[in-house]
C-alpha positions in Angstrom: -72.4 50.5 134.1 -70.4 47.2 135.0 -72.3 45.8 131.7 -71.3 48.7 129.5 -67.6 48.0 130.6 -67.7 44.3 130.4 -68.5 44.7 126.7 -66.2 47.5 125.9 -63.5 44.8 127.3 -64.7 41.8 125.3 -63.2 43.7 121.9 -59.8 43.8 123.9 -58.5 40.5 121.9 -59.2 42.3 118.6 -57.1 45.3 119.6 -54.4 43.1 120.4 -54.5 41.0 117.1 -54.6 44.5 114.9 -51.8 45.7 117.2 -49.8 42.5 116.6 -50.2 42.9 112.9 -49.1 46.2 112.8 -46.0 45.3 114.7 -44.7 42.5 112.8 -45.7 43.5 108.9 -45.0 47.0 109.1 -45.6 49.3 106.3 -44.9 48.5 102.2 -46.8 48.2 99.3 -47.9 44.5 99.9 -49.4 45.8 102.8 -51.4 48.1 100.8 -52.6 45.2 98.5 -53.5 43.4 102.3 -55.4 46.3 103.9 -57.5 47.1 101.0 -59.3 44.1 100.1 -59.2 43.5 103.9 -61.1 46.7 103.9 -63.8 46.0 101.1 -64.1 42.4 102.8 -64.9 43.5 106.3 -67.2 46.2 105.1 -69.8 43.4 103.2 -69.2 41.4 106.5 -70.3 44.0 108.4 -73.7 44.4 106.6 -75.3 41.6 108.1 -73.7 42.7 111.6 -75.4 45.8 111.9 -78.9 44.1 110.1 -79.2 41.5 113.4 -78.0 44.4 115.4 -81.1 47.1 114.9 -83.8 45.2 112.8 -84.6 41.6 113.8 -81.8 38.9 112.1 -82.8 37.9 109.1 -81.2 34.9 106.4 -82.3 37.2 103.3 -79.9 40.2 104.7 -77.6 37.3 105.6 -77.6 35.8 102.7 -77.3 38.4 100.5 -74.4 40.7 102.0 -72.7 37.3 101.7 -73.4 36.9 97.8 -72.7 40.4 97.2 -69.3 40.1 99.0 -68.3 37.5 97.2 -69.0 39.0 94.3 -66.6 42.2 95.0 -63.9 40.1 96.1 -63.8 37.6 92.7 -64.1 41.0 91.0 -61.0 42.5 93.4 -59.2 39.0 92.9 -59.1 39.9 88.9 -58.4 43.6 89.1 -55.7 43.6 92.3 -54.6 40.1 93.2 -55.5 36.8 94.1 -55.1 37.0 97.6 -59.0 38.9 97.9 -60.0 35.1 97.1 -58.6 33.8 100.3 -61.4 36.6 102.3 -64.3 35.0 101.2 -64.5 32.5 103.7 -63.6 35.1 106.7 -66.0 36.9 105.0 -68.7 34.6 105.1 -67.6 32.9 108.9 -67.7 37.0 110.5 -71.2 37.5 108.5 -72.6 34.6 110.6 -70.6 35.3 113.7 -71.9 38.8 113.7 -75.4 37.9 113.1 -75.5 35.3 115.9 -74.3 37.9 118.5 -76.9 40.4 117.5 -79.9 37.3 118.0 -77.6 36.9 121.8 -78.1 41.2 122.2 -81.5 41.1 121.2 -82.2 38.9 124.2 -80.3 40.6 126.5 -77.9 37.5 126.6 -74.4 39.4 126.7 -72.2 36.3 129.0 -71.6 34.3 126.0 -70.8 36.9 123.5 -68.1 38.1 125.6 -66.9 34.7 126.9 -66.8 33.8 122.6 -64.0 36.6 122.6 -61.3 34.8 124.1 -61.3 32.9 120.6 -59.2 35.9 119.1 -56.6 34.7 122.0 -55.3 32.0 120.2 -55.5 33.7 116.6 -52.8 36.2 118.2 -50.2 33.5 119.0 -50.4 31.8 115.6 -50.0 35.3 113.6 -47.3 35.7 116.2 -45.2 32.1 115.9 -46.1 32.4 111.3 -46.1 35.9 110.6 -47.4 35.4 106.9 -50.7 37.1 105.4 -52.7 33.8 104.7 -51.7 32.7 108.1 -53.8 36.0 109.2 -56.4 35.5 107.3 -56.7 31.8 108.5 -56.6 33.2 112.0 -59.2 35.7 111.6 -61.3 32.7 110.0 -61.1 30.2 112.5 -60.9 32.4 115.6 -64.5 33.8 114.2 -65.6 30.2 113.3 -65.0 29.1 117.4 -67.5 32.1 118.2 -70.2 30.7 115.2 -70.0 27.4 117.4 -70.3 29.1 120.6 -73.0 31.1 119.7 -74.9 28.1 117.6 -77.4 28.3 119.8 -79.1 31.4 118.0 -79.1 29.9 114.8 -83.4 29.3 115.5 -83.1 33.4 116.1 -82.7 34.4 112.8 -85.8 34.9 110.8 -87.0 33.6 107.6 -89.3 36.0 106.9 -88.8 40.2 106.8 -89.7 43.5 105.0 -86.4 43.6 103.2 -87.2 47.0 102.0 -87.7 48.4 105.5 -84.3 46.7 106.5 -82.6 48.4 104.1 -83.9 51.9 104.8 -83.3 51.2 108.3 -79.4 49.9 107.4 -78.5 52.4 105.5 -77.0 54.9 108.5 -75.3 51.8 110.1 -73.5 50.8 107.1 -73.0 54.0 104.8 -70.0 55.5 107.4 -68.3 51.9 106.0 -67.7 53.9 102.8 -65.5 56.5 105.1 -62.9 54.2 105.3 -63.2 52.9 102.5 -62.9 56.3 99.9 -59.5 57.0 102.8 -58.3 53.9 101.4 -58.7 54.7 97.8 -57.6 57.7 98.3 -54.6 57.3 99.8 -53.9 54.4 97.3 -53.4 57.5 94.8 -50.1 58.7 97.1 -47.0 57.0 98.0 -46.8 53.5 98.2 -47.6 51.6 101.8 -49.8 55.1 102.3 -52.6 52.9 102.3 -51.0 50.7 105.4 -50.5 54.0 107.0 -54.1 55.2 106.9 -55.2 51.8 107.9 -53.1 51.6 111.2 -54.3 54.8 112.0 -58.2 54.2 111.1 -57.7 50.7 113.0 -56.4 52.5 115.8 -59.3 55.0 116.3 -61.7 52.5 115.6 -60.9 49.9 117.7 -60.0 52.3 120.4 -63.6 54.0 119.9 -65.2 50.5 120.1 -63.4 49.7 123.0 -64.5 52.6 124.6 -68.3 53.3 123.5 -69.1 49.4 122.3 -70.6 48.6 125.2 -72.9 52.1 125.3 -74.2 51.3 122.1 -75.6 47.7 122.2 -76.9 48.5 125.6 -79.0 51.7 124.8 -80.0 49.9 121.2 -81.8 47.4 124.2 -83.3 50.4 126.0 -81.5 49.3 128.9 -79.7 52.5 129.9 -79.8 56.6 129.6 -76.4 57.1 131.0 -74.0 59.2 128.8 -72.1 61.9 130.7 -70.3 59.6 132.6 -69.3 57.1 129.6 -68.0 59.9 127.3 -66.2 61.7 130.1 -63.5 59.3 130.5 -63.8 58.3 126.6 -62.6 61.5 126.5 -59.7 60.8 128.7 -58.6 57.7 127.7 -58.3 59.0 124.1 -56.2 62.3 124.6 -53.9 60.1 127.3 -53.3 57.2 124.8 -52.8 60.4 122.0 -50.1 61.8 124.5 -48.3 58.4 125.7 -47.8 57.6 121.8 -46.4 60.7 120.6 -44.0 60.4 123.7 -43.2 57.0 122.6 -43.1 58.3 118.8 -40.8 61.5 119.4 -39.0 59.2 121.9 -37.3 56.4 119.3 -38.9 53.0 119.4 -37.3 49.9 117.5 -39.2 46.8 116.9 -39.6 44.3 114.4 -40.0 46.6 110.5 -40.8 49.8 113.5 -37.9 52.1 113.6 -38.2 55.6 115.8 -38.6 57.3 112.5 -41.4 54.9 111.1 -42.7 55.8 114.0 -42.6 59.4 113.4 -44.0 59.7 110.4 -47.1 57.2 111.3 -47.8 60.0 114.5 -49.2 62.7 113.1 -51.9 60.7 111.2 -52.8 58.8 114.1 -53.1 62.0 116.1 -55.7 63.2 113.9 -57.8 60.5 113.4 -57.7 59.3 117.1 -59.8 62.7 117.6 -62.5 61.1 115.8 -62.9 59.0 118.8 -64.3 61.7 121.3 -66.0 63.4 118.5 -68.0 60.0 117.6 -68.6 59.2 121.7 -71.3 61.7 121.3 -72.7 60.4 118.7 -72.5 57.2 120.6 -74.7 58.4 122.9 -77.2 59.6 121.1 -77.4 57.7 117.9 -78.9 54.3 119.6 -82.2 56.3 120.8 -82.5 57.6 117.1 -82.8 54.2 115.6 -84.8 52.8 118.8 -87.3 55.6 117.3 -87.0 54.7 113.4 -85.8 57.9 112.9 -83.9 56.3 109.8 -84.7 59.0 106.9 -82.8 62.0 109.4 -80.0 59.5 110.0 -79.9 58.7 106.3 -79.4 61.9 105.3 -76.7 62.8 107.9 -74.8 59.9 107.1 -74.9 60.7 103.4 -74.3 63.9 103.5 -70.7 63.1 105.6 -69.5 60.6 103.0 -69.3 63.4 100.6 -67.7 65.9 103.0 -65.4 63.1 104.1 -64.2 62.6 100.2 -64.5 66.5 99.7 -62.2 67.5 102.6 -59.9 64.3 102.2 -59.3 64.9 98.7 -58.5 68.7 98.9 -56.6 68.6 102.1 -54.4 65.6 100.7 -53.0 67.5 97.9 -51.2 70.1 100.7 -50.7 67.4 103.9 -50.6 63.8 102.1 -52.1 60.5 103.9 -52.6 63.4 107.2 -54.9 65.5 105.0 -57.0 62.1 104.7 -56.9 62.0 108.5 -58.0 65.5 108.7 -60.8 65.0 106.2 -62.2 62.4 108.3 -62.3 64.5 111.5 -64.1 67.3 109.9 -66.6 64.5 108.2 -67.6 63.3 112.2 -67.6 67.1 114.0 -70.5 66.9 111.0 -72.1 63.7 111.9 -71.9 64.2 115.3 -73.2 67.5 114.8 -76.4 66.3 112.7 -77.2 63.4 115.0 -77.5 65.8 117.5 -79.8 68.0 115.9 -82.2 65.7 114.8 -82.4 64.5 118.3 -82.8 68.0 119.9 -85.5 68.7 116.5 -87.4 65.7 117.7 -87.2 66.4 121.7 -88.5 70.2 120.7 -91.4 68.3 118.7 -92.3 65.6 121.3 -92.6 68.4 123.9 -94.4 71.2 121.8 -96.9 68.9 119.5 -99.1 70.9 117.0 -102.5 72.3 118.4 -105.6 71.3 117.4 -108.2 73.9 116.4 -111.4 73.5 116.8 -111.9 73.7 113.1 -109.8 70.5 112.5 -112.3 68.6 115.3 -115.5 69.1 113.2 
């Protein structure tokens, strides 16, 4: 249990960055430009995270979420603005980064993965003393650069060779719920301007709060090192409805700081209200989602995970027309009480099958 903490703690310096950025930069409509490609960069990044976190590392996965990425954000750098040129190397430094920690998880080698955390610490003071989006981005970039030398030594972990095929299949439920935030972010791109900000404070929020509180679960059981659930997602639960409670008190209460104003804060309340009840809702899939893939059962997952993307941009799109940027928020709650739902099915189908296998006549023996 201490190791399931520890881990959950080691993403406390990212919460603090997003936090800070929120506070200082506020909400417009260069935000919006900010948070998008932000969004679409992270997403590629991420690709090569989640290959070295349930197949075995591999450069061709590396390699090639990389030169897909780059790809999106010349093509985002020509459609939106310029700035998406100034991701490439974050996204490039994170890809690595990501794929070095899941070598260090594969071996059970968590102490310097947590200890290459503290690099976010100094990110937060330079956004803090500059306050300027490049100055973010450089941040991000070198505080994830300090963990690629920290971690060097795993570079010899990541293979050559792989059934890129089989990687894929087995990638595709880690990286399709990507598109969720994603399509909110579009979405909400199609209301009023800094809606996209709005949405992305709030999906930052959840996230980031749900990482903090199921990380450690997750790369633990994906070692087959642990079975224990109930307690985890008991106070997952509590946390989240406290930290939902404490803000709307703070919201409804006034709060003025930096672009925040009590009514800023107002309006941002009810959309991270909804979303943060993703958070509990996804704990359970937490639980149960590692021992799915530690059984290949990719095809199941597959189809869950598809099959929420579109009732995700179904519900966000119809609810947004009556509710605005909350509807999105909405739309995304309903999308993981389906997930969550699914995964758990498939894992009850295949229990029911494990413990009642098929008979075998006597016909089928000759």
């Amino acid at each position: 249990m201490l190791k399931i903490i520890t881990l959950s703690l080691s993403r406390l310096p990212r919460l603090a960055l997003f936090l800070l950025i929120a506070l200082i930069f506020g909400v417009s409509i260069e935000t919006d430009t900010f948070f998008l490609i932000y969004g679409f960069a992270t997403f590629f990044a991420s690709i090569s995270v989640f290959s070295s976190e349930i197949m075995a590392p591999t450069r061709s996965m590396l390699i090639g979420s990389i030169a897909v990425g780059i790809v999106v954000m010349g093509v985002l750098a020509f459609v939106i603005d310029m700035l998406a040129l100034t991701f490439i190397p974050m996204l490039i430094v994170i890809s690595i980064s990501g794929t070095l920690t899941g070598v260090a998880y594969r071996r059970g080698e968590y102490t310097r993965v947590i200890i290459s955390s503290i690099s976010y610490l100094p990110a937060v003071w330079i956004i803090w003393i500059y306050q300027e989006p490049q100055i973010i981005i450089l941040a991000i970039t070198s505080a994830e650069l300090a963990r690629v030398f920290l971690l060097s030594k795993y570079f010899e972990g990541i293979m050559s060779e792989d059934d890129f095929g089989g990687t894929v299949k087995a990638l595709a439920p880690a990286v399709l719920p990507g598109l969720v935030g994603l399509t909110d972010k579009l979405l909400a791109g199609t209301l009023e301007g800094g809606d996209i900000t709005k949405i992305t404070y709030a999906e930052g929020v959840s996230s980031l709060l749900g990482s903090l509180l199921t990380y450690g679960l997750i790369v633990v059981r994906l070692n087959g090192e642990t079975k224990d659930k109930d307690r985890v997602f008991s106070w997952t639960g509590f946390l989240t409805f406290g930290f939902i409670l404490a803000y709307l008190l703070v919201a409804l209460k006034g709060f003025n700081f930096g672009p925040w104003t009590g009514e800023g804060l107002r309006e941002l309340a009810p959309i991270i209200a909804a979303m943060s009840l993703v958070v509990p809702i996804r704990a359970v899939a937490a639980t149960i989602y590692p021992g799915l893939v530690l059984q290949k059962q990719f095809g199941d997952l597959t189809f869950v995970t598809i099959i929420m993307v579109i009732i995700n941009l179904a519900f966000s799109f119809f609810l947004m027309k009556s509710f605005g940027v909350v509807g999105i928020a909405m739309g995304t709650v309903v999308a993981a009480l389906w997930y969550t739902g699914g995964v758990w099915f498939v894992e009850r189908s295949n229990r029911e099958r494990a413990e009642d296998p098929p008979v075998v006549g006597s016909s089928d023996l000759n």
